[in-house]
PLY file of the C-alpha trace (Angstrom):
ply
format ascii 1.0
element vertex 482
property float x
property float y
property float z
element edge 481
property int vertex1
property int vertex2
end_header
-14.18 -28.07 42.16
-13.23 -25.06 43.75
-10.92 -22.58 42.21
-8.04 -23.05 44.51
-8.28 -26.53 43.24
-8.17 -25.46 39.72
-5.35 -23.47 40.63
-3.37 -26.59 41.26
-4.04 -27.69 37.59
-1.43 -28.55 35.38
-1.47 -28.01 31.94
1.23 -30.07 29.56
2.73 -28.81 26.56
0.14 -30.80 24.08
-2.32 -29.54 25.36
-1.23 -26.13 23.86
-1.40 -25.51 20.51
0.03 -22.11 20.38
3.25 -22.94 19.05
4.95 -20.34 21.33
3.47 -20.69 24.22
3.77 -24.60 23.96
7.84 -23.98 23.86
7.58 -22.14 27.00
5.46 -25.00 28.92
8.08 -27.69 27.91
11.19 -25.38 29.00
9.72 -23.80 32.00
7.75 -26.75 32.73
7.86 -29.73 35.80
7.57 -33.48 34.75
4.16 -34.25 36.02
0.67 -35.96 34.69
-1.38 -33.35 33.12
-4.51 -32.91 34.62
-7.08 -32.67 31.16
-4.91 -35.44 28.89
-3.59 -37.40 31.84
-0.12 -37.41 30.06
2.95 -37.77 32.08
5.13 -34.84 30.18
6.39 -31.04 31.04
3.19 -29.09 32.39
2.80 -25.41 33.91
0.32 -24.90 36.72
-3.11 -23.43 35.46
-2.64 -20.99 37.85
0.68 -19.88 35.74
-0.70 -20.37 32.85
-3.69 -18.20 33.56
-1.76 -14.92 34.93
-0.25 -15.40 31.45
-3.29 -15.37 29.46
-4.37 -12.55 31.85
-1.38 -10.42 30.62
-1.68 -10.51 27.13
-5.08 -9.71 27.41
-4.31 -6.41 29.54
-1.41 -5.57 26.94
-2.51 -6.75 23.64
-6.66 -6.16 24.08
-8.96 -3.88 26.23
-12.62 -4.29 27.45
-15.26 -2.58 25.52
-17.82 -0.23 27.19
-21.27 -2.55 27.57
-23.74 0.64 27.08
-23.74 3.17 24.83
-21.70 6.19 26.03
-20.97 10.22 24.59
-22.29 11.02 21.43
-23.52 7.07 20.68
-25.92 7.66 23.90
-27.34 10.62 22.70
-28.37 9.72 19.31
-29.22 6.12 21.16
-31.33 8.47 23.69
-33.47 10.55 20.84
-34.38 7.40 19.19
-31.80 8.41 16.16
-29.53 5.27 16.11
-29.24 1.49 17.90
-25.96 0.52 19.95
-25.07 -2.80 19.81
-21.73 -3.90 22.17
-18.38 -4.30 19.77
-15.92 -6.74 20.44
-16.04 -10.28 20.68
-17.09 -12.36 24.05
-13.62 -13.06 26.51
-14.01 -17.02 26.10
-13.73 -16.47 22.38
-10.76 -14.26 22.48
-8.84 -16.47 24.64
-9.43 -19.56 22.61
-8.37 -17.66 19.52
-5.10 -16.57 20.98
-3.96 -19.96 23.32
-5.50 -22.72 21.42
-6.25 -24.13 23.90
-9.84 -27.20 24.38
-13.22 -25.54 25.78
-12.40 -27.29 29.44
-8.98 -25.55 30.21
-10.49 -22.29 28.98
-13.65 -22.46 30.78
-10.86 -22.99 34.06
-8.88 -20.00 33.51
-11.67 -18.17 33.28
-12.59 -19.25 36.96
-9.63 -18.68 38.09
-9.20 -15.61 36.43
-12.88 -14.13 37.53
-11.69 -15.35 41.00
-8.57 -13.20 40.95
-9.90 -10.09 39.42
-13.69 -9.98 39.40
-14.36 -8.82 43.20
-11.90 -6.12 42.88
-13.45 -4.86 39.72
-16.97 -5.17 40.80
-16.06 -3.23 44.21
-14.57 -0.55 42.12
-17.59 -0.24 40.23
-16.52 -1.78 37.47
-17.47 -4.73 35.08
-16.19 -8.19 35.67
-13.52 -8.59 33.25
-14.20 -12.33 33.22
-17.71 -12.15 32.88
-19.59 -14.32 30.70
-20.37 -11.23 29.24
-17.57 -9.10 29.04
-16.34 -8.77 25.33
-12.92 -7.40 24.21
-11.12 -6.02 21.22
-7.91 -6.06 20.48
-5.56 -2.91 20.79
-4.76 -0.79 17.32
-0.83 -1.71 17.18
1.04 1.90 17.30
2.53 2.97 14.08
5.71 4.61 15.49
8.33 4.36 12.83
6.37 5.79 10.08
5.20 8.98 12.27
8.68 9.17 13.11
10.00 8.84 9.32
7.38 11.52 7.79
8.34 14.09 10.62
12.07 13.71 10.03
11.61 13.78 6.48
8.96 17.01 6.63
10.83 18.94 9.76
14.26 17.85 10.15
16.44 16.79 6.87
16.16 15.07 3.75
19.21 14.21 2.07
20.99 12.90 5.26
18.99 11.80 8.35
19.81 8.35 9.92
16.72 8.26 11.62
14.80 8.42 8.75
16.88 5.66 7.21
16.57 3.80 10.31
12.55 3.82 10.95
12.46 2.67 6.68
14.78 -0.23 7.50
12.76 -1.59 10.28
9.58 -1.25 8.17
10.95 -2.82 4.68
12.24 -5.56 7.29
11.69 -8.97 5.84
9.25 -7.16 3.27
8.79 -9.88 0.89
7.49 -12.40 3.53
3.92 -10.50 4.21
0.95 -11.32 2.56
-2.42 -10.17 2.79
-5.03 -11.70 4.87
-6.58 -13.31 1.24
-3.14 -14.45 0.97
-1.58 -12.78 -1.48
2.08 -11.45 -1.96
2.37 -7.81 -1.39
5.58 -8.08 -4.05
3.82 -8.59 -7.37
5.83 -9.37 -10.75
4.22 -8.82 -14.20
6.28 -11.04 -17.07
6.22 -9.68 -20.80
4.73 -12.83 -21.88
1.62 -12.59 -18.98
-2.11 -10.92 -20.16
-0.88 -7.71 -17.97
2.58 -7.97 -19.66
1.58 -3.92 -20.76
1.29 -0.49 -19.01
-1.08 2.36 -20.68
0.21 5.96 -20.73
-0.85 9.07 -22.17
-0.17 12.88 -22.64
-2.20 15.61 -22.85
-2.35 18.22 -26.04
-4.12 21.87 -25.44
-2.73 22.72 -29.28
-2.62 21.26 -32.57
1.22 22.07 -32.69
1.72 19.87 -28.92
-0.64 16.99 -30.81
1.45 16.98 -33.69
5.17 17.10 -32.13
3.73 13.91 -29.77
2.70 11.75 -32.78
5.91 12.37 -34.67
7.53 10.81 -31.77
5.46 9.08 -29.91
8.05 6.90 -27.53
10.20 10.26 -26.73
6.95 12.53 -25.93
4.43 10.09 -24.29
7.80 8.24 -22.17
9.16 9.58 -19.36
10.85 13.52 -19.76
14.56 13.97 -19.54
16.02 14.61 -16.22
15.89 18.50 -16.74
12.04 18.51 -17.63
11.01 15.90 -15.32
8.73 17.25 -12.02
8.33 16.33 -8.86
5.54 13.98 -8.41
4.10 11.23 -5.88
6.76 9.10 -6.26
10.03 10.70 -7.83
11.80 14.16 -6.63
12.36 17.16 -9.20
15.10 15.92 -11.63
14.61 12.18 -11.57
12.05 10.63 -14.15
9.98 7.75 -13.75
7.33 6.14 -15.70
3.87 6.70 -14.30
1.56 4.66 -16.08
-2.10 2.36 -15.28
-2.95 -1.08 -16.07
-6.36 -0.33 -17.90
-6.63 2.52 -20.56
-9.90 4.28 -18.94
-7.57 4.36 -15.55
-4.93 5.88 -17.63
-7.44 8.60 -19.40
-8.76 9.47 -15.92
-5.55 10.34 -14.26
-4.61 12.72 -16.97
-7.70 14.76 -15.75
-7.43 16.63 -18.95
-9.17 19.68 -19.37
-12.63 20.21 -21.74
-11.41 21.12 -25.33
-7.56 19.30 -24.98
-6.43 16.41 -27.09
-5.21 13.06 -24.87
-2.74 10.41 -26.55
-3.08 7.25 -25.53
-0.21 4.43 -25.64
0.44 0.84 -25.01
3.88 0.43 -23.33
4.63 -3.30 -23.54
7.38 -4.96 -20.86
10.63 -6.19 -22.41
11.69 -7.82 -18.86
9.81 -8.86 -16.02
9.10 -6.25 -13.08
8.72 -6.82 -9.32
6.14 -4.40 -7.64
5.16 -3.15 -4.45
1.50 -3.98 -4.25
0.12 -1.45 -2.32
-3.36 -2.90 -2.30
-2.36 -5.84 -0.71
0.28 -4.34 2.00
-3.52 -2.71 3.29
-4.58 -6.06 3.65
-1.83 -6.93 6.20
-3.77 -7.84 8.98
-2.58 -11.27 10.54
0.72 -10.96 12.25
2.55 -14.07 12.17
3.77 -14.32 15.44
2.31 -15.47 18.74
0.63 -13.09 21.42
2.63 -14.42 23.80
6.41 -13.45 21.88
7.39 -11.19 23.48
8.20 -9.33 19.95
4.82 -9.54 18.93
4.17 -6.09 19.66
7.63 -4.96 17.17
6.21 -6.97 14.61
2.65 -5.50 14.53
4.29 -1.85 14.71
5.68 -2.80 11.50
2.54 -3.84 10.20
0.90 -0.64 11.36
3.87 1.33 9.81
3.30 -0.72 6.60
-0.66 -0.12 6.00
0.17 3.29 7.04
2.69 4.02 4.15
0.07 2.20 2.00
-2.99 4.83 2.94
-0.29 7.41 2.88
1.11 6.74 -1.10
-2.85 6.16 -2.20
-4.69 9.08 -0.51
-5.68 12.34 -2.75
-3.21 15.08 -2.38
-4.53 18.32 -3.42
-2.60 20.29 -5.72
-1.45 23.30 -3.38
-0.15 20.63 -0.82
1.64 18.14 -3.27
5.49 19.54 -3.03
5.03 19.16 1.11
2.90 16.07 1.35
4.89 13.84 -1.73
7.93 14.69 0.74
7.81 10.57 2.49
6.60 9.09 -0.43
9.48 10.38 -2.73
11.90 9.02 -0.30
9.99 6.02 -0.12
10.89 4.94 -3.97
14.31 6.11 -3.44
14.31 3.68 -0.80
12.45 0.54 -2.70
14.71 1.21 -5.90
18.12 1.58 -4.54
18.69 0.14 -0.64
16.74 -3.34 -0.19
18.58 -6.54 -0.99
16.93 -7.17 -3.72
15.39 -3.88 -5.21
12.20 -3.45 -6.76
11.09 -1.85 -9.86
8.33 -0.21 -8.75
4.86 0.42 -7.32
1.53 -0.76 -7.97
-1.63 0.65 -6.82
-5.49 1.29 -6.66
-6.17 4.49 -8.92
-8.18 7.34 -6.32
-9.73 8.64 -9.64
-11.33 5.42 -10.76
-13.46 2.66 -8.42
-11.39 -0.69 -9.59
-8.56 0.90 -11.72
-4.59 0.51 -10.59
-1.81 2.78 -11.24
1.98 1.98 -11.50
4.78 3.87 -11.14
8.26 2.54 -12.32
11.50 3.84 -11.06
13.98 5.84 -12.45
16.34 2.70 -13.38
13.52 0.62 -14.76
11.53 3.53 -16.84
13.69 3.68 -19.92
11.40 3.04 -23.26
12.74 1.74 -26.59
13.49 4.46 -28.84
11.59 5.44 -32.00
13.04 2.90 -34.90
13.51 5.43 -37.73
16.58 5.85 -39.39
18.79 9.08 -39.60
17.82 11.21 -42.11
13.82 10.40 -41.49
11.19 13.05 -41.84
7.72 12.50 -40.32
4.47 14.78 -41.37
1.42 14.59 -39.61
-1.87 15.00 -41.19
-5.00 16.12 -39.29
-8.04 16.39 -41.07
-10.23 19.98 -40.22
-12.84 18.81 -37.93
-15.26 20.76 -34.88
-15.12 17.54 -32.96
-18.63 16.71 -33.30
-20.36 13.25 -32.84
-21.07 12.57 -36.62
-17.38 13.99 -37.91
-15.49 12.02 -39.44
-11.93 13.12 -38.46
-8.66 11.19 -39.36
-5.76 11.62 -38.22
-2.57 10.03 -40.41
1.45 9.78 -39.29
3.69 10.13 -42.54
7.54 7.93 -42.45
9.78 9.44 -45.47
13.08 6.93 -45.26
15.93 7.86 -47.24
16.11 5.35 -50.18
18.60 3.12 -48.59
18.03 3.58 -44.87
20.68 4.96 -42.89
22.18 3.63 -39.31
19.61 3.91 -36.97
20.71 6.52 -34.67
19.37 3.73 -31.98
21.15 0.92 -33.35
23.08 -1.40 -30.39
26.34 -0.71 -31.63
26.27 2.98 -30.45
25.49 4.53 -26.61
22.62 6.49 -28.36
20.07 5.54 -26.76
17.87 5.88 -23.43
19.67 5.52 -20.25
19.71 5.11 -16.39
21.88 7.69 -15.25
21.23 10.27 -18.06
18.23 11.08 -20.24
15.24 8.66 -20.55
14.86 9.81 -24.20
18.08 11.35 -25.65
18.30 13.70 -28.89
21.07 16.03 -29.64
18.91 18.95 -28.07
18.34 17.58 -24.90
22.26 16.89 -24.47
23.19 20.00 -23.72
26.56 18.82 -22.06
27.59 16.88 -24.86
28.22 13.71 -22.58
26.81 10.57 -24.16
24.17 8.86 -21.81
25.31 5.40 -20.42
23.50 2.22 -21.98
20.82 0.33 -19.68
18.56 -2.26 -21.39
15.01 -0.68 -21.74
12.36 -1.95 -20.08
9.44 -0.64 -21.94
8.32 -0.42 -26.09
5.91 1.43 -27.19
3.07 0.15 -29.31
2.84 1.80 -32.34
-0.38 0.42 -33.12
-2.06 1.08 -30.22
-2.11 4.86 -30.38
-5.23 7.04 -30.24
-6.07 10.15 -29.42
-9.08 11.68 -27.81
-10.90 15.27 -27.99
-12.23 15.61 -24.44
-14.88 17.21 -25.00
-16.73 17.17 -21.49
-16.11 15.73 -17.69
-18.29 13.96 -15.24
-18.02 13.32 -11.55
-19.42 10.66 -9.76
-19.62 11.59 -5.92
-21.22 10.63 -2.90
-24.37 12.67 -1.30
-25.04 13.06 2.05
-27.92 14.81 4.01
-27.30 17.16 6.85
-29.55 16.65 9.84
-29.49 19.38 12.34
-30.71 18.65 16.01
-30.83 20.94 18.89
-30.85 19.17 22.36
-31.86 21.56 25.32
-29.17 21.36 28.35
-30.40 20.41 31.67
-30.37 23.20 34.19
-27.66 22.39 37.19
-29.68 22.30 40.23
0 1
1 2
2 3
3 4
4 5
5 6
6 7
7 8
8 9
9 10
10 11
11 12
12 13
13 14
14 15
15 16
16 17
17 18
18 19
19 20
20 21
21 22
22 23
23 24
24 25
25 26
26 27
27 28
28 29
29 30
30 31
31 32
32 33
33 34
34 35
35 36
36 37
37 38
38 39
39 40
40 41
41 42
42 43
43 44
44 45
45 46
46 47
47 48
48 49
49 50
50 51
51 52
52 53
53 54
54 55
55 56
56 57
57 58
58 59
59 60
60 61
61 62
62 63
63 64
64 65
65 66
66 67
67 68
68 69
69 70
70 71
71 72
72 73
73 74
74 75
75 76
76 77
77 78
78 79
79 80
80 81
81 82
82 83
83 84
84 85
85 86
86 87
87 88
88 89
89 90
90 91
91 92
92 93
93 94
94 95
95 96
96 97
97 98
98 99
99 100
100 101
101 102
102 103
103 104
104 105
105 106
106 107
107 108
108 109
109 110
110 111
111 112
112 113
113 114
114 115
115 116
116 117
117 118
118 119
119 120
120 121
121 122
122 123
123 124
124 125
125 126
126 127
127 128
128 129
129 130
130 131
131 132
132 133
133 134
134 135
135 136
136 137
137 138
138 139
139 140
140 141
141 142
142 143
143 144
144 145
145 146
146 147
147 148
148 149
149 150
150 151
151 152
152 153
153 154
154 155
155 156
156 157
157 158
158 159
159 160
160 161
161 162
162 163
163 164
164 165
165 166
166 167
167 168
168 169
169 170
170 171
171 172
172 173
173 174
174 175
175 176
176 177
177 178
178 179
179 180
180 181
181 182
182 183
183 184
184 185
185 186
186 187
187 188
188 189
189 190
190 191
191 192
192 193
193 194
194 195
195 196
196 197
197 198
198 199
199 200
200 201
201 202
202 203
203 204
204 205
205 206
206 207
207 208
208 209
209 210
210 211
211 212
212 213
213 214
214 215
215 216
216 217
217 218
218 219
219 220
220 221
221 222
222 223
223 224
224 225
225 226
226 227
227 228
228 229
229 230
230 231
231 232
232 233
233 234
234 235
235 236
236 237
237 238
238 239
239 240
240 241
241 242
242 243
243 244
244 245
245 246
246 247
247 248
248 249
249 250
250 251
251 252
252 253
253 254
254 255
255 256
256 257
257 258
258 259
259 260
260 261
261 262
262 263
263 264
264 265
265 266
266 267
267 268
268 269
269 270
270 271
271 272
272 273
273 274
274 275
275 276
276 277
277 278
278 279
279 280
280 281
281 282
282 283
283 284
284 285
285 286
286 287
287 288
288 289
289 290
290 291
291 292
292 293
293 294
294 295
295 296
296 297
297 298
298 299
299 300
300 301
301 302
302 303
303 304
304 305
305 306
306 307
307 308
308 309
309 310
310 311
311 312
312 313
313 314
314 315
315 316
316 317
317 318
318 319
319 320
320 321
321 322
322 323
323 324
324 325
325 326
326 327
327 328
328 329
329 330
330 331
331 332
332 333
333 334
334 335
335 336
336 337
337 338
338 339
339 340
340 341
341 342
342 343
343 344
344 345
345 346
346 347
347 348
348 349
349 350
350 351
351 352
352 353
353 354
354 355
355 356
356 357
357 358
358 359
359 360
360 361
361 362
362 363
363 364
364 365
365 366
366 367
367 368
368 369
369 370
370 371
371 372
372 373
373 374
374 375
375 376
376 377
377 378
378 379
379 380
380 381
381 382
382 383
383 384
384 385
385 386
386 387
387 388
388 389
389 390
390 391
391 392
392 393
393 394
394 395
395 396
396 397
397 398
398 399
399 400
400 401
401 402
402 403
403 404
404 405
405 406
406 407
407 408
408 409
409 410
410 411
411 412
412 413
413 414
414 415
415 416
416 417
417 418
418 419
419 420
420 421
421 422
422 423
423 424
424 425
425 426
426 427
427 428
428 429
429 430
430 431
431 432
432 433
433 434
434 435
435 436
436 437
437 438
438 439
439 440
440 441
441 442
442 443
443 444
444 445
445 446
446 447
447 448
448 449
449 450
450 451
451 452
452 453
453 454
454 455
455 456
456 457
457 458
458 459
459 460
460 461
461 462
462 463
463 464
464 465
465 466
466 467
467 468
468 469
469 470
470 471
471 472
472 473
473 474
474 475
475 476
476 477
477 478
478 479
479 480
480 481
């Protein structure tokens, strides 16, 4: 069969099983007998059909070199490496993206050699329907985050629409991505589930800072008040969060305490359940669930882009001369998460960059509020710390003293009173902090500390695990230009 005979092909809609591309065969379709099923039903010609496929493949996927070229030839030349072609072969591709049986694919591929081979091969230039010819698909352009961090860095902060604009198109229809292993990239941890409990620690370089933290654990190892809290990752100057880790040794090795401090350790447990932004998972975004032939497929993978983008952005090591610039997107990012989607989230989960399997978590300003120490008014707390050099064989305790009055007074705590931690004023309130005399306002607390899973460690020395890698040094003489 020749291909001008192929070109007269028609293909009907069920023969297509790209669920897209089917809709457009029955609407732009005639009512003829398909020429593969023999149907009588709306068909396109293959010729059609084919300039279709041929599109997408120009727009969506490019051809990949078939011999080693620049600095891959060179170390191919000197005998220093292998090349192998990347990509996958064009028969393949197209059956991944149309769906459609072996015998209309090997077709278009006739028809399409037919069209485009010769002037290819005359221009020097593979066949782009050779049997041989492999292709990759195009990295989707991540536009709106680009766009976001430069407004954000460059432009303005506190009010810039376009910077409002590019994080409403990415946190579009947020929740219904999942990662190519399936899983939800919104992640929700119940009080009453094994992870129902966040670890988080402090770091004492004197006896006097150890001391003041175990008298009051929940106030000094929670989140600072407002007028103490820094700018970090995830929060601007001025507005606590909790920043916390699922596993203790995570916990311990983001404090990156210095040789001869003192680290307390807690065990925050969850009094509600929390949604999260899993961070690990919005990397995994990889299949975009729309077909190559919508004509907003390309929209949809620039949000995916954007998304895994943010993701590497939020994980990646910031060094500590560069954090005030760099945390610029992500603080705004939080802001964003916390306070403008439908339905906001309570934070951010993600894979520690100082531990291989550990994950962080960072809760936002309206869900970080912790339970309040229980004593009563009137309390007085000593802490006893036996004399110690911190050596292997020493055995050091460490004891927390409660004196109650006799019949214990009104917990300054109690649910009766607005004494307590709050959203929109101090995390952990005492009559020192309150400098303006206002009374915080009352938010349910999301976190309690437990008492009993306090400990502190003397770090007494710090290891790095790292990566080597050898230098090889060639020199490659240039040929003299004739």
């Amino acid at each position: 069969m020749t291909t001008e005979d192929i070109d007269m092909n028609y293909v009907c809609h069920d023969c297509v099983s790209d669920p897209f591309l089917a809709k457009v065969v029955r609407e732009e379709g005639t009512r003829v007998a398909c020429s593969y099923c023999n149907a009588v039903g709306e068909a396109l010609p293959l010729g059609d059909l084919a300039q279709r496929i041929h599109e997408v493949l120009q727009d969506h996927f490019k051809l990949t070199p078939n011999q080693a070229i620049d600095f891959e030839y060179m170390l191919v030349r000197e005998g220093l490496s292998w090349w192998e072609r990347s990509g996958y072969p064009v028969t393949d591709v197209i059956t991944d993206i149309t769906e459609l049986s072996e015998d209309i694919v090997t077709d278009v591929i006739k028809l399409l050699s037919d069209r485009y081979g010769y002037r290819a091969i005359k221009d020097g230039e593979e066949n782009p329907y050779d049997i041989d010819a492999y292709y990759e698909e195009r990295e989707m352009e991540d536009c709106a985050w680009k766009t976001f961090c430069d407004q954000i860095r460059s432009h303005g902060r506190f009010f810039n629409t376009y910077a409002e604009e590019a994080l409403t198109y990415i946190f579009g229809d947020l929740g219904m991505h999942k990662s190519f292993h399936g899983k939800s990239v919104i992640h929700e941890i119940s009080p009453d589930s094994e992870s129902g409990y966040i670890w988080r620690g402090r770091t004492a370089q004197s006896r006097k800072e150890l001391e003041a933290i175990l008298k009051s654990p929940a106030r000094e190892i929670g989140p600072p008040p407002p007028h103490l809290a820094k700018g970090g990752r995830m929060n601007a100057l001025g507005i606590p969060v909790f920043y916390g880790a699922m596993e203790e040794d995570t916990c311990i090795a983001e404090l990156r305490a210095p040789v001869g401090s003192q680290v307390v350790v807690a065990k925050f447990e969850l009094l509600r359940p929390v949604r999260l932004l899993d961070l690990e998972a919005l990397m995994e975004i990889w299949n975009i669930d729309a077909s190559h032939f919508d004509p907003d497929y390309y929209k949809l993978g620039g949000r995916v882009a954007s998304l895994r983008s943010l993701a590497h952005e939020i994980c990646r090591p910031v060094m500590p001369q560069d954090e005030a610039f760099e945390y610029l997107p992500s603080q705004v990012v939080a802001e964003y998460l916390a306070n403008k989607l439908d339905t906001p989230l309570d934070g951010i989960i993600f894979r520690s960059s100082q531990t291989d399997d550990g994950h962080n978590v960072v809760l936002f300003n309206h869900a970080c509020s912790v339970d309040p120490d229980d004593l009563p008014k009137g309390a007085e707390v000593e802490v006893y710390i036996s004399h110690s050099n911190y050596n292997e064989d020493d055995d050091s305790y460490i004891g927390v003293f409660e004196t109650v009055p006799p019949t214990p007074a009104k917990s300054l705590y109690n649910d009766d009173t607005t004494f307590v931690n709050a959203y929109l004023s101090l995390p952990r309130w005492d009559e020192d902090d309150n400098e303006g005399g206002e009374l915080p306002i009352y938010i349910e607390p999301t976190l309690q500390i437990d008492m009993k899973s306090i400990f502190v460690l003397d770090i007494q020395s710090v290891r790095y695990d790292y990566r080597s890698r050898e230098v090889s040094r060639h020199r490659i003489v240039k040929k003299q230009s004739v």
